[in-house]
VMD Tcl script that draws the C-alpha trace (Angstrom):
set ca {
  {63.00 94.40 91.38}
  {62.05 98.18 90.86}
  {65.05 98.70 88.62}
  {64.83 102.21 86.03}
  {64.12 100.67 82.80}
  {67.14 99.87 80.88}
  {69.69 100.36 83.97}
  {70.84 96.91 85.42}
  {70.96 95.21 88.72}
  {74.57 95.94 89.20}
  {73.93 99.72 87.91}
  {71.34 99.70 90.31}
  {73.42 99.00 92.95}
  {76.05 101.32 92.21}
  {73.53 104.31 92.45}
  {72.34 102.96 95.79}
  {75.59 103.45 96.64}
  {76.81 106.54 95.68}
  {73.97 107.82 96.72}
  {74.24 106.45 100.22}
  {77.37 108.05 100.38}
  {76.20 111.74 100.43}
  {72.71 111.33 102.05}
  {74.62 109.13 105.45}
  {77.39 112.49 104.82}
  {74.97 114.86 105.27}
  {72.70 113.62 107.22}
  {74.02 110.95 109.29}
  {73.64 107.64 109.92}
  {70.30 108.01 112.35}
  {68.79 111.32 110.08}
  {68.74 108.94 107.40}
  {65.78 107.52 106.09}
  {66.02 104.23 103.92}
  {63.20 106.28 101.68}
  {65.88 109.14 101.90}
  {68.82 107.18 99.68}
  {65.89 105.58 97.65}
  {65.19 108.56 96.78}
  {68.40 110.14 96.07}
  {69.27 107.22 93.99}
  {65.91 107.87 91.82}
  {64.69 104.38 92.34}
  {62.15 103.18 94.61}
  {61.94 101.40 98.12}
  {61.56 98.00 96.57}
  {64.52 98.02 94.53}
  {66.95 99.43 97.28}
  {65.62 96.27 99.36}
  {65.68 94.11 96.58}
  {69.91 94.75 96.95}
  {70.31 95.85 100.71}
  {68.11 94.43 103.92}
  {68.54 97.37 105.87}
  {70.07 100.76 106.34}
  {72.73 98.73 108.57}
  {74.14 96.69 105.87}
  {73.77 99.59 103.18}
  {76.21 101.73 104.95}
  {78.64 99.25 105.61}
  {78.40 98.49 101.89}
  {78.78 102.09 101.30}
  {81.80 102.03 102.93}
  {83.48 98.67 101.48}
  {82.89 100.11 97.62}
  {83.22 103.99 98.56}
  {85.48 104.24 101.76}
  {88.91 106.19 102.24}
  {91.27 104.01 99.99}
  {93.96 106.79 99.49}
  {96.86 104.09 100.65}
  {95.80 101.81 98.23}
  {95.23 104.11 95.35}
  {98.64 105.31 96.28}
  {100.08 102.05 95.94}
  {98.18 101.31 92.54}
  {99.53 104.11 91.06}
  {102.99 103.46 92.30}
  {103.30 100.12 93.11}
  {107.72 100.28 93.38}
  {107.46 102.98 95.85}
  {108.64 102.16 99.42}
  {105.85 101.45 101.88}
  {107.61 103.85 104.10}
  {107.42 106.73 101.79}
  {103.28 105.46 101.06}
  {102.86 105.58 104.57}
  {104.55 109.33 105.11}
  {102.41 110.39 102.37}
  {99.18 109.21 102.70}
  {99.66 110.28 106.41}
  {100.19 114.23 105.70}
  {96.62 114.54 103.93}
  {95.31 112.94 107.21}
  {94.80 116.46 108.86}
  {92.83 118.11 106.08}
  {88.73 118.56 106.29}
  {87.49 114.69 105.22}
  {85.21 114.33 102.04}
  {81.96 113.22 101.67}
  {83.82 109.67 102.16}
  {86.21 110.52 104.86}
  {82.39 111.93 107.23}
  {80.97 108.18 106.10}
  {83.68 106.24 108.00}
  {82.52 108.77 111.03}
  {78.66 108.06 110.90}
  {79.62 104.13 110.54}
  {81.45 103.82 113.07}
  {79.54 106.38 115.41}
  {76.32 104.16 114.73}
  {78.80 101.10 115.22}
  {78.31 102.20 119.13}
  {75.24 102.55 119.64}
  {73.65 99.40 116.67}
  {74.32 96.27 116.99}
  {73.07 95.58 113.58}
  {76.04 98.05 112.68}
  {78.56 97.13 114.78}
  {78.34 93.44 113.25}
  {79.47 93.97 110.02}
  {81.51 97.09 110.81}
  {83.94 94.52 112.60}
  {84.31 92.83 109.66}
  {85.05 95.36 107.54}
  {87.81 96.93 109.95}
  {89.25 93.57 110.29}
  {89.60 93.37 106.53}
  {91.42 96.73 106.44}
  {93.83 96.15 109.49}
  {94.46 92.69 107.64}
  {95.52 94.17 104.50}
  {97.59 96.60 106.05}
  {99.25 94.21 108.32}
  {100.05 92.61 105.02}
  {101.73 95.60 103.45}
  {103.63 96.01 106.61}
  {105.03 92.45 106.05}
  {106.21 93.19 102.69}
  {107.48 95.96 103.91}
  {109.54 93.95 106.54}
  {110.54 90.98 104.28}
  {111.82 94.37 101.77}
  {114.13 95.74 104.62}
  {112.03 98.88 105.18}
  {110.26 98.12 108.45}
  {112.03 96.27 111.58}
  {111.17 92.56 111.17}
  {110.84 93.21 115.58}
  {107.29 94.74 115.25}
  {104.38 93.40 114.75}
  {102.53 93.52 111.91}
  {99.01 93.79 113.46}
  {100.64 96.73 116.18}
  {101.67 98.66 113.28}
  {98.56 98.33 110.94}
  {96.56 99.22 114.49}
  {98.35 102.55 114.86}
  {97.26 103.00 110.75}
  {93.71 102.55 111.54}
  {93.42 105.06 114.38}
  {95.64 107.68 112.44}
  {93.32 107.32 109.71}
  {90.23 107.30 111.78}
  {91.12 109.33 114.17}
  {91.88 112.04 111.28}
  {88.45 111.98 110.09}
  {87.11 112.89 113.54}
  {89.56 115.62 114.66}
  {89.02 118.03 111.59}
  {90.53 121.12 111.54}
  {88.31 123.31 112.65}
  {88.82 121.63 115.62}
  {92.37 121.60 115.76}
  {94.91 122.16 113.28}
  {98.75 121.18 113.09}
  {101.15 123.14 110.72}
  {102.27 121.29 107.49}
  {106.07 120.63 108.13}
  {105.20 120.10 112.08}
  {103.13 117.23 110.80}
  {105.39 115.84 108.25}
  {108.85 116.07 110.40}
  {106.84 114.32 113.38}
  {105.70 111.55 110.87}
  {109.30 111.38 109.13}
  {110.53 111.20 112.70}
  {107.77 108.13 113.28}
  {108.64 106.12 109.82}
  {112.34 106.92 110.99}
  {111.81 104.94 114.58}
  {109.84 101.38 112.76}
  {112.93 101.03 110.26}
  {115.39 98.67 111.11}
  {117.37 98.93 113.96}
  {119.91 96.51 112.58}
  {122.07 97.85 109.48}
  {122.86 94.02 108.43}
  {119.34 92.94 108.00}
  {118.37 92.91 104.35}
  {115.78 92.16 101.94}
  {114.65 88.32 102.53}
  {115.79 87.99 106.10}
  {112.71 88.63 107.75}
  {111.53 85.22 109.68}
}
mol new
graphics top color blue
foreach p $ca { graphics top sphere $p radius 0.5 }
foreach p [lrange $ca 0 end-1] q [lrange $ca 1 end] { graphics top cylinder $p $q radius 0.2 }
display resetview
């Protein structure tokens, strides 16, 4: 398989990976040579396609193990905290200049447009994220914190293109004051709470 000598498959993989991360950053999805992340990763040709079939499904895979996951880190660490409060959080480090992961959701889903080969799999992979959010949002409803009213899908929607959207807006291109951008997305949290003050925890249908 090409692997370095003592390193295993999985180890192998992981340095594909990481590596993929900063060449597709830098370079972008279309200046990036297969040869360029083999190389990078310090292993050879035959061992990155002994894990990954093409540049296509290496970026994707990129993105999967090394993607923006500040919500759910956020919720690891403090799994008691109100999905509203998350949600207001995670969303006031949207306008700041993305990382190295924020610029691979970019080339992804840039090359999405134009590669059918990356498009494929890059619908998966944003249906698995607007699931899982649409699942937190439910919680969130069933816990009293978001109207029961909305839908789940609507709300994880507007998520995705905050988020996305964020990593293509940076702020050299336009920037938004901190307490502008957190009273507006108080103000937003504020309007999907429930509009009923009866409805409780375990009412949601």
């Amino acid at each position: 398989m090409g692997r370095i000598a003592g390193v295993t498959a999985a180890e192998t993989q992981e340095r594909l990976l990481r590596a993929a991360v900063d060449v597709f950053a830098r370079r972008g999805y279309d200046g990036t040579r297969v040869a360029d992340i083999a190389a990078a990763a310090g292993v050879s040709n035959g061992a990155l396609y002994a894990h990954f079939g093409s540049k296509a499904e290496l970026i994707v895979a990129a993105l999967r193990a090394h993607g923006p996951r500040l919500l759910a880190d956020l919720l690891a660490a403090e799994p008691d905290r109100p999905v509203a409060d998350l949600l207001v959080a995670v969303g006031r480090r949207l306008p700041r200049r993305p990382d190295a992961r924020g610029s691979l959701i970019v080339e992804a889903l840039v090359a999405a447009r134009r590669d059918e080969d990356v498009a494929r799999p890059m619908h998966d992979y944003v249906g698995e994220r607007a699931g899982w959010l649409a699942g937190l949002v439910r919680t969130a409803q069933d816990d009293g914190e978001i109207d029961p009213a909305l839908s789940p899908g609507a709300v994880a929607h507007l998520c995705l293109l905050l988020a996305m959207g964020s990593a293509l807006l940076t702020p050299d291109l336009h920037a938004v004051g901190d307490e502008e951008w957190s009273a507006l997305l108080t103000r937003l949290v504020t309007a999907i709470a429930p509009t009923d003050p009866t409805h409780h925890k375990g009412e949601h249908q």
